[in-house]
N, C-alpha and C positions, 0 to 999 in steps of 0.2 A: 651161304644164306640167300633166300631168293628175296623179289621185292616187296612182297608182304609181311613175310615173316620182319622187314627191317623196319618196315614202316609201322608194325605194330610195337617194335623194341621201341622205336622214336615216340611213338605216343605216349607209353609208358614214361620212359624220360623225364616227355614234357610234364606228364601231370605228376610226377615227384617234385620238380623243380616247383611246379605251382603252388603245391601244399608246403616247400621250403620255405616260398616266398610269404605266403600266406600264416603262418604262425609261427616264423623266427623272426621277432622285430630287428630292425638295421641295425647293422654293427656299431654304428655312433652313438646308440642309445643305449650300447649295456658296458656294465664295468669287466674286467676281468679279475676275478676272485672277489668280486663286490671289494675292488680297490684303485682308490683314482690318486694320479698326480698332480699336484699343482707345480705352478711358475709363476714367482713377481720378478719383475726383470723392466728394470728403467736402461731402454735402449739408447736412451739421447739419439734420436731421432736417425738409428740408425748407424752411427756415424763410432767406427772403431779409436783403438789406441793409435792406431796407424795414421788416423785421421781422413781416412777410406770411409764413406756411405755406400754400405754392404749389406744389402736385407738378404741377401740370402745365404748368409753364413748364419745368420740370427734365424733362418727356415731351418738350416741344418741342424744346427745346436737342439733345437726343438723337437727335430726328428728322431734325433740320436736320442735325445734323454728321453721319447714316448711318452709326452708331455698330452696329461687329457684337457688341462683347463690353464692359461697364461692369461697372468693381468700383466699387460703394458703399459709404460709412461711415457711419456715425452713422444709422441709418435707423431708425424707429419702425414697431411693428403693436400697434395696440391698446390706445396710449396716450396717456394724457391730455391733454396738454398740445398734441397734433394731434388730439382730436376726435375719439381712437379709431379712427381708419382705419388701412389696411394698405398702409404708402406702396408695397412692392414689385407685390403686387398692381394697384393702382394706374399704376402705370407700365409694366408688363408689358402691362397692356388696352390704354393710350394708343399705346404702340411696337410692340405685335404681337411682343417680343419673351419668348422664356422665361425663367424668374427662377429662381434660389436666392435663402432666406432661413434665416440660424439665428441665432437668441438670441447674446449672449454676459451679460444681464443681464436682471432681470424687473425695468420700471420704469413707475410711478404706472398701476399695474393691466393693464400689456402689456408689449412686450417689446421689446428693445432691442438691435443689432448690426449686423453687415454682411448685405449683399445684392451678386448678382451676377446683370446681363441677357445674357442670351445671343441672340442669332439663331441661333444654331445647336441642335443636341438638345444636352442636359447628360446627359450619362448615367451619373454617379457625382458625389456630393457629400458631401462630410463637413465637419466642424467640429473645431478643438483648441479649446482653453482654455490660454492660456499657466498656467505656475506664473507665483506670484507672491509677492513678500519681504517685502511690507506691503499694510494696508488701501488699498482702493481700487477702482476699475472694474475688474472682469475684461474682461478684453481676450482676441482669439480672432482663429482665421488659419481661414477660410473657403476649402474646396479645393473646386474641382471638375474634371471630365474631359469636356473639349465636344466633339464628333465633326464635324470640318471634313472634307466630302468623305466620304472613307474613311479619313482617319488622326483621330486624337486628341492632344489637347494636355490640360495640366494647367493649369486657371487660376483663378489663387488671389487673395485681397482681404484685407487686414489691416488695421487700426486699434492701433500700440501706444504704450501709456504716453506718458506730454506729461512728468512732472516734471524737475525741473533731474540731479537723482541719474540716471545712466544706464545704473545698473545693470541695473532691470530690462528695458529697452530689450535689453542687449547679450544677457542671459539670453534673450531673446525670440528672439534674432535663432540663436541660437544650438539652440534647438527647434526654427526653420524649415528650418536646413540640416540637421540631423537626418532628419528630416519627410523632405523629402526626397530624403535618402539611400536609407531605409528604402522609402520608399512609393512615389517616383515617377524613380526613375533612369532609366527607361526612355522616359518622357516630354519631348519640348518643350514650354518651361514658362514661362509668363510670371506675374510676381508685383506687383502692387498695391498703395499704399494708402499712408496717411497714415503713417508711419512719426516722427514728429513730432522727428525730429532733424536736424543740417544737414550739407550735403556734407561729408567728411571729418572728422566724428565718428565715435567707435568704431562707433558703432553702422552707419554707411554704410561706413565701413570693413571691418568684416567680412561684410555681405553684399555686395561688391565680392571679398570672395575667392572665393564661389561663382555669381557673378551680374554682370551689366552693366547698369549704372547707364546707360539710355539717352538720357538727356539727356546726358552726358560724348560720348557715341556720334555723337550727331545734332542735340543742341539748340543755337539759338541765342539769345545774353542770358543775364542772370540764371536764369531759371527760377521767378521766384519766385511762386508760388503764394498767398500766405498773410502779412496779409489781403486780404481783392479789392478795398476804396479805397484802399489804399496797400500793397500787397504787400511785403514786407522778407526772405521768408523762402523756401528751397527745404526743403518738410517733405515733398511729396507725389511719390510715385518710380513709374516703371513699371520694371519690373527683368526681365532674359530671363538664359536659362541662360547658362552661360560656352562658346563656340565648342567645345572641348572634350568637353561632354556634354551638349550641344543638340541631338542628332539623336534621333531616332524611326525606330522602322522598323515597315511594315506589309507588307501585300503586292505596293505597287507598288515597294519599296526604299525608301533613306533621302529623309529629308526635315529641312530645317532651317527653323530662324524666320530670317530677315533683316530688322533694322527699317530705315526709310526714312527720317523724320523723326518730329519730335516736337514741339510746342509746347503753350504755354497758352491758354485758350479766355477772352476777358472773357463775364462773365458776373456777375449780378448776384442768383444766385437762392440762393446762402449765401456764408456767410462765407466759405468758400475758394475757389479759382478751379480750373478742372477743366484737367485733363491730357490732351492726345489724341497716338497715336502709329500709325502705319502701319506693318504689317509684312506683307512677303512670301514667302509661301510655296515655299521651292526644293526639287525633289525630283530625285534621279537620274534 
């Protein structure tokens, strides 16, 4: 082949490549089979059964399971007791996935809260701050709006209150169906996190009047999460809208979440066991 003849193949190339680029939008923004996986996974900041702070076994595990959206709890930036790393960061570079991170406390000289990985663009994120009736950790409900495709969903990660009194629990729960009322009605919405109460407590009981408890939905067994060498407890929830007012609508028309399954992940890299659940994508 001479050097014209190669250099007109090279052109060619180029402008297929260009028209690739140009009306295939980025692989982080479509689903495969219009179906995405979640992750709630209260890492305790890292820190295994071994008593090892190992973020990147917790990169692994994520990578393995092909995890599109993880709400984390307990995550550390900047603090002592991990050596001063920024575990979100950290795991963001390992997984190739996008991250929120925001405070809900400042502790031993960094800061301390939830995080949330996306594969997809996050393109709105906020943070509450529950009230609160007594001394203690502020606890906080971490929102964001990730852009699947061309629609958007709202997906949210929380951390509240452990003590036996469940008041503040119920008060908590009670701000998020507020939240969104106000903020995100218009969204499908899936919501996260260690909620540290048990099936049919108050406090599962009334996010059960605005939300599906989907391990009730899809799970089989106990569910129990918590601790990971001898489990006894279901504290950790993936929750979606109520069939109701779980639709979204953009410009291709309506669109729902439908989940598929659900279970618990062993795993040995904190004291709670992580949650994974499949949900698909239906649109008119």
């Amino acid at each position: 082949m001479n050097f014209n003849k190669s250099l007109f193949y090279l052109k060619i190339i180029s402008l297929i490549a260009a028209i690739v680029l140009i009306f295939c939008p980025p692989i982080n923004s479509q689903t495969k089979n219009n179906r995405i996986r979640i992750m709630t996974y209260n890492i305790h900041h890292g820190e295994g059964i071994d008593g090892k702070v190992d973020v990147e076994r917790i990169a692994k595990l994520i990578d393995s399971l092909k995890v599109d959206l993880v709400a984390l709890q307990e995550v550390d930036r900047g603090v002592e007791r991990t050596k001063k790393i920024d575990i979100m960061k950290i795991l963001s570079d390992k997984t190739g996935l996008n991250y929120s991170f925001f405070k809900n406390i400042d502790y031993q000289g960094g800061e301390y809260g939830n995080g949330i990985l996306s594969r997809f663009p996050i393109v709105k994120q906020d943070n509450l701050h529950y009230k609160m009736i007594r001394e203690g950790e502020q606890r906080g409900l971490l929102q964001t709006i990730v852009k699947i495709d061309e629609d958007e969903i709202a997906y949210m990660n929380t951390h509240i209150d452990y003590r036996q009194d469940d008041t503040e629990r119920v008060m908590n729960v009670e701000e998020i169906r507020d939240l969104v009322k106000t903020k995100y009605n218009e969204f499908p919405m899936i919501i996260c996190g260690d909620f540290n109460d048990l099936p049919e407590s108050r406090t599962h009981v009334l996010m059960k009047e605005n939300f599906v408890d989907i391990w009730e939905l899809k799970g089989e067994g106990d569910g129990f999460t918590y601790p990971t060498e001898n489990p006894e407890k279901r504290i950790d929830y993936i929750f979606f809208r109520l069939p109701e007012v779980k639709t979204g609508k953009n410009d291709k028309g309506k669109f729902k979440l439908n989940p598929l399954f659900i279970e618990v992940i062993e795993s040995t890299a904190s004291d709670h066991l992580p949650l994974v659940s499949d949900f698909e994508i239906e649109r008119e």
